[in-house]
C-alpha positions, 0 to 999 in steps of 0.5 A: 547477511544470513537469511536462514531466518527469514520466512520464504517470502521475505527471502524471495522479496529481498533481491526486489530491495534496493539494498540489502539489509546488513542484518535480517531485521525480522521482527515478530513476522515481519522485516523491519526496514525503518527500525527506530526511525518513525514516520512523522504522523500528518496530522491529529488523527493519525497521531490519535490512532498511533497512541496507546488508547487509540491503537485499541480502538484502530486496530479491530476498526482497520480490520474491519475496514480492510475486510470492506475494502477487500470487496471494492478493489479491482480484481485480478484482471483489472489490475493486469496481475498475471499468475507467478507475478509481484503485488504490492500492496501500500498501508497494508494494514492487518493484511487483509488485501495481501492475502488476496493478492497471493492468491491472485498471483499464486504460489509461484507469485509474491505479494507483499505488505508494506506499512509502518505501524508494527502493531498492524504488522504484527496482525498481518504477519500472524494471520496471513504469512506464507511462503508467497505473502511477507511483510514489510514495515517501510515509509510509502514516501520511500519505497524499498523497492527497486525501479520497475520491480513489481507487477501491481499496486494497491493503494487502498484506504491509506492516501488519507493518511499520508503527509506526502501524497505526491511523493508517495504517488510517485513511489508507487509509479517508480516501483511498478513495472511497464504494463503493470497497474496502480489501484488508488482507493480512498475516502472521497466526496464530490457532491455539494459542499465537498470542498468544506469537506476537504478542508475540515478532514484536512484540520484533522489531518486527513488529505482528500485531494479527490480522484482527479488530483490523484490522476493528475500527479500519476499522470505527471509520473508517467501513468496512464489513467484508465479509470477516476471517479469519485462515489461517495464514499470512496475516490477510485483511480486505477492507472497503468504505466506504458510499455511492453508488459515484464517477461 
């Protein structure tokens, strides 16, 4: 395809896709991969939020959120991301943490954006496009991207949301190369009564499996654990896929 008019960042992520687009999808800033197709919401609050009314209300909310959460994930270091490498950062948002990691990994680095909701894209691709961040509109549950092809992975406030969790887990564990990491961040309660509180954020859709749940479906895709905990109120994982880091 002609990729004249593509940004350089999403020219630089296409030979990390498992296929080529016939045609360079961009729409408003961002590669479009899904095009009419709409992920099934998990429930009535991803529904609220994906309505008109509610989009007015989520979208300054996220931003804000992802502003809070960029001050919890794990930094550079932690995340095993090196300089000139490949982030990918799941529910991306308005872009916020994609930022970050391009400039963790650098010019000669990629970080990459990816989630469904185009009004989210749209932020991020205006606000924080660059010749070493792109954006993606792709379901977590199938990943574009090929076995083994990036550094690092953050998942960060988005699990809760997804009607698939294990498979989007597992995506995440596919895509992410020997020696690299996965950061998993959700909301997340332990102390008494945490099992009614799991049980009616589900009724609104909302999955809060808990870190240990997180860790046992990573380590069943082949992750090592390094850190689960939960502290009110956020659940953290971080795990690392075995093996000689990528040249």
């Amino acid at each position: 395809m002609d990729t004249t008019a593509l940004p350089d960042a999403l020219r630089r992520a296409l030979p990390l896709l498992t296929t080529e687009p016939a045609a360079a999808p961009l729409q408003d800033g961002y590669l479009d991969l899904l095009g009419a197709e709409e992920p099934q919401p998990s429930g009535p609050v991803q529904s609220l939020w994906e309505s008109r009314a509610g989009t007015a209300v989520y979208e300054p909310v996220q931003a804000f959120a992802r502003k809070v959460v960029a001050r919890l994930r794990p930094p550079a270091e932690r995340l095993h991301l090196p300089e000139g490498g490949t982030a990918l950062d799941v529910g991306c948002g308005p872009g916020t943490v994609t930022a970050e990691l391009g400039r963790d990994v650098g010019r000669r680095g990629l970080a990459i954006g990816v989630d469904v909701s185009r009004s989210m894209l749209r932020r991020a691709a205006e606000a924080h496009s660059g010749a070493n961040v792109g954006f993606l509109r792709a379901d977590v549950t199938d990943l574009p991207l090929r076995d083994a092809s990036v550094d690092a992975v953050t998942c960060l406030m988005v699990l809760q949301l997804v009607h698939d969790q294990e498979t989007a887990l597992a995506e995440c564990a596919r895509v992410v190369a020997p020696g690299g990491r996965i950061a998993v961040l959700q909301p997340g309660y332990a102390g008494p009564g945490a099992g009614a509180v799991a049980a009616a954020a589900g009724l609104a859709g909302l999955r809060m499996p808990g870190h240990r749940a997180i860790a046992a479906t990573l380590r069943a895709h082949g992750m090592t654990v390094v850190e689960a905990e939960t502290t009110a109120p956020v659940a953290r994982v971080l795990a690392e896929k075995p093996g000689p880091e990528r040249a």
